[in-house]
C-alpha positions as CSV (number, residue, x, y, z in Angstrom):
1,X,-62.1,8.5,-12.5
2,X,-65.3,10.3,-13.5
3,X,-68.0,8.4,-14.9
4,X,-70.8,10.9,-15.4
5,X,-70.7,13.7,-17.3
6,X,-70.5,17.4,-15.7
7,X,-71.5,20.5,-16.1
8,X,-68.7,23.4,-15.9
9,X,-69.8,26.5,-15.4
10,X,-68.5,30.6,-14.0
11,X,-69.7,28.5,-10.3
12,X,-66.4,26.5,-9.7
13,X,-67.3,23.0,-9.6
14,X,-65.8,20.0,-8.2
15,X,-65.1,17.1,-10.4
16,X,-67.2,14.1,-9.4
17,X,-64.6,11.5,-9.3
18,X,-66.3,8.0,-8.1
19,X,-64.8,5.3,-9.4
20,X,-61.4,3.5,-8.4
21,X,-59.5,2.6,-10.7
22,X,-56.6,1.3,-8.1
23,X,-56.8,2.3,-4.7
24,X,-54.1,1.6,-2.3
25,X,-54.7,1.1,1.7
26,X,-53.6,4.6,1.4
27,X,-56.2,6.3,0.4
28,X,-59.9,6.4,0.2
29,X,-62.2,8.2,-2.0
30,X,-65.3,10.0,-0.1
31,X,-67.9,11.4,-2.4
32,X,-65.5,13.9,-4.5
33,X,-62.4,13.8,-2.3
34,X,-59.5,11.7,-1.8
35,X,-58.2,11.4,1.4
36,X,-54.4,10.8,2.0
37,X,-53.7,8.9,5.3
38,X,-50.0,9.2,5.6
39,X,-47.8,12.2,5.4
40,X,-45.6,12.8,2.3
41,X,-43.9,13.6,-0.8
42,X,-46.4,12.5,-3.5
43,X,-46.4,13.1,-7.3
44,X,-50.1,14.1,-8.2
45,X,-51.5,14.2,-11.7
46,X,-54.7,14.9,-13.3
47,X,-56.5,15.0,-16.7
48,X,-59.6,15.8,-18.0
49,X,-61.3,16.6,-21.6
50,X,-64.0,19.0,-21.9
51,X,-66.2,21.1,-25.1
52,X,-68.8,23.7,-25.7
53,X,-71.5,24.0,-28.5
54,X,-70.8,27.8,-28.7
55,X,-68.9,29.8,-30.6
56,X,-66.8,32.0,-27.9
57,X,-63.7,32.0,-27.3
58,X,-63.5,31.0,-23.6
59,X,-61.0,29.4,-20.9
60,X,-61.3,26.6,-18.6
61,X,-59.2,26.6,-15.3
62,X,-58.8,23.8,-13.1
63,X,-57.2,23.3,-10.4
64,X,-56.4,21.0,-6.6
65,X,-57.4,21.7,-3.2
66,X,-56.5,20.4,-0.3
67,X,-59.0,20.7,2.7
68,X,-60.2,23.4,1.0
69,X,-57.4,25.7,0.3
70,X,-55.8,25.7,-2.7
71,X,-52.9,23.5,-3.7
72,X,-49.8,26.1,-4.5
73,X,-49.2,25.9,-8.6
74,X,-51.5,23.4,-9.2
75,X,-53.5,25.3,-11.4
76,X,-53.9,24.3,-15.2
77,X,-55.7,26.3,-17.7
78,X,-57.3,25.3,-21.2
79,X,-58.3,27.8,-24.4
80,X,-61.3,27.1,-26.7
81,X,-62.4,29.1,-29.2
82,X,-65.6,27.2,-30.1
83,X,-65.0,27.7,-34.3
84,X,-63.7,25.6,-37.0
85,X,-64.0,22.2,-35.1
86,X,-61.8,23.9,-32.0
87,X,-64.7,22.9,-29.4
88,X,-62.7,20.8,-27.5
89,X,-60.4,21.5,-24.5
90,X,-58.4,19.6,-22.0
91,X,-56.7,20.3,-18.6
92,X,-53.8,18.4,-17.7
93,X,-51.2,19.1,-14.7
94,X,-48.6,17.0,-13.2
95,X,-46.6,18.2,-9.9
96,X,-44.9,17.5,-6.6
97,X,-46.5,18.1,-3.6
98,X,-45.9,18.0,0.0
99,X,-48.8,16.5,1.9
100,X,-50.0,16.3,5.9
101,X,-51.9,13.4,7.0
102,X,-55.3,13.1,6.3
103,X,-55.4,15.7,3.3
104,X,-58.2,15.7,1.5
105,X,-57.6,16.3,-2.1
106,X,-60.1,17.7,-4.5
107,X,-60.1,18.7,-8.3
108,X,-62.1,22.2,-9.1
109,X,-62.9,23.8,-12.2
110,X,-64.7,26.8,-13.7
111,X,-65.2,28.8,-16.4
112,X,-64.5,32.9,-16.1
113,X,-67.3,34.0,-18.6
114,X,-71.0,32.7,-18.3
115,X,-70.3,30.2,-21.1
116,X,-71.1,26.3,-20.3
117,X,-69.0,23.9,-21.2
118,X,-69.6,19.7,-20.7
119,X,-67.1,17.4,-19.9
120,X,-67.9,14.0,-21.1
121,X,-68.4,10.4,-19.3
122,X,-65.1,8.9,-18.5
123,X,-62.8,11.7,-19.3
124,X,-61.4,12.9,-15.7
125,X,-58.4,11.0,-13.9
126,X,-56.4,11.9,-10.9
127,X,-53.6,9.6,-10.3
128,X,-51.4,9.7,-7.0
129,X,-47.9,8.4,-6.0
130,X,-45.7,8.6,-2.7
131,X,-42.7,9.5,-3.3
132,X,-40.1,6.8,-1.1
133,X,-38.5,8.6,1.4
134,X,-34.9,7.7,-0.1
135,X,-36.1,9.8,-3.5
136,X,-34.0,12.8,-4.1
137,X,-36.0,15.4,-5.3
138,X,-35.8,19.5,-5.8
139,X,-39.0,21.3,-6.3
140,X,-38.4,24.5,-7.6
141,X,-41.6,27.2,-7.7
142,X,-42.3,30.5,-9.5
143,X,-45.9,31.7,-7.6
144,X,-45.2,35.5,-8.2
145,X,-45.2,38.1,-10.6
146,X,-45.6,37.2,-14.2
147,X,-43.5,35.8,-17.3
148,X,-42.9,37.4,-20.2
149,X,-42.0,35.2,-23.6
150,X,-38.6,35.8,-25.2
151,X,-36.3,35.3,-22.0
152,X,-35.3,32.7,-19.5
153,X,-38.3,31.2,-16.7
154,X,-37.1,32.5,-13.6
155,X,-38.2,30.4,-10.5
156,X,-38.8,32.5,-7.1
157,X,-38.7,30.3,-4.7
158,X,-36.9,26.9,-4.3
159,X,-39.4,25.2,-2.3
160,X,-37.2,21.7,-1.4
161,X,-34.1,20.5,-2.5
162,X,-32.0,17.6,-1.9
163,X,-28.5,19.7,-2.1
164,X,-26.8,16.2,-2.5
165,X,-28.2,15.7,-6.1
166,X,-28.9,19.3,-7.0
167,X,-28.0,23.1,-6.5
168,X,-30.3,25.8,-7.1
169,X,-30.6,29.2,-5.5
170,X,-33.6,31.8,-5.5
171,X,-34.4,33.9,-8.1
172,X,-32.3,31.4,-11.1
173,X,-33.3,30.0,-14.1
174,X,-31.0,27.1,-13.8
175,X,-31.0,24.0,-11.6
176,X,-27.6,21.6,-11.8
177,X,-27.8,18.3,-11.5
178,X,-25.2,17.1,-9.2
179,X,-23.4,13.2,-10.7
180,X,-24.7,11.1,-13.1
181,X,-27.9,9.3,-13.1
182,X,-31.5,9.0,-14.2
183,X,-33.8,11.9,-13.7
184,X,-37.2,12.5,-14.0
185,X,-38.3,16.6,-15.1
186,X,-41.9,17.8,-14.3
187,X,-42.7,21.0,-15.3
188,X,-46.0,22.7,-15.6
189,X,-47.2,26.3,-16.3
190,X,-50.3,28.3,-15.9
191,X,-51.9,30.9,-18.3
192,X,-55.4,32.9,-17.9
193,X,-56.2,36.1,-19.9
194,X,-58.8,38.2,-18.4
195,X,-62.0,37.0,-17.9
196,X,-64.0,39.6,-20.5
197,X,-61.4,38.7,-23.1
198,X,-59.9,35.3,-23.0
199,X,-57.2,34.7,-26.2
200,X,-54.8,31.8,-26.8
């Protein structure tokens, strides 16, 4: 977790995570980073709170690198309006991700405009867990064009699929679940207006 509290600003930032709250063989935390030593499946998530004193209506985008380059979909996205006692924002995101050894995984954030905002002491996590190899798991991607409200989320690209346990094809809004048993459903979404003229 973070400790400190952090300045976000239009200069992307990374979050200065330094404090473990478990850390497995694993991984090791180097200044900001964690480091992943084995190659895998791993289900990532993160959290963090953050508010401005001004009155703007402004957006907060976070999201993970790895090595540098940008984690695909990872991206999360908060709107404040900084009136009537909406000040505060938070960033959550949850995904799947296929890792190489030796990533190094970092949380960035920034703010489009040239507001400030302040995220308090002790209000970032990042959590990660491999998946076992035995997991089936389908991880289904939509990194292109944009959605419009009022129809069915169409996913691009299925990134991985285990065609034992499900059946999806490109370009489908549906995913069947192949016999009975227990599933767990991650789902996340990213929205950013433009930069001059951030809305809900």
């Amino acid at each position: 977790k973070a400790t400190a509290s952090q300045n976000l600003t239009a200069t992307e930032s990374t979050i200065a995570f330094n404090s473990n709250l478990l850390e497995d063989a694993a991984f090791s935390r180097v200044g900001n980073a964690i480091t992943i030593a084995d190659a895998g499946r791993y289900y990532i998530t993160y959290s963090l709170q953050c508010s401005q004193s001004a009155t703007g209506r402004e957006d907060v985008v976070g999201r993970l690198t790895n090595n540098g380059t940008e984690v695909v979909a990872s991206q999360s996205f908060s709107y404040v309006r900084g009136a009537d006692g909406t000040q505060d924002g938070a960033l959550t995101w949850q995904g799947i991700v296929d890792l190489p050894a030796l990533s190094s995984i970092e949380l960035r954030c920034s703010i489009p405009t040239t507001a400030t905002f302040v995220m308090p002491a002790n209000n970032a996590t990042i959590h990660f867990w491999k998946i076992p190899s035995a997991g089936d798991v389908a991880i289904l991607e939509a990194t292109s064009g944009d959605y419009n409200a009022g129809g069915n989320f169409t996913f691009d690209t299925v990134d991985y699929i285990d065609s034992s346990r499900f059946s999806a094809t490109n370009n489908s809004s549906d995913i069947t679940l192949l016999g009975e048993t227990d599933f767990c459903l991650v789902f996340s979404t990213f929205h950013q207006d433009a930069p001059d003229n951030p809305q809900r």
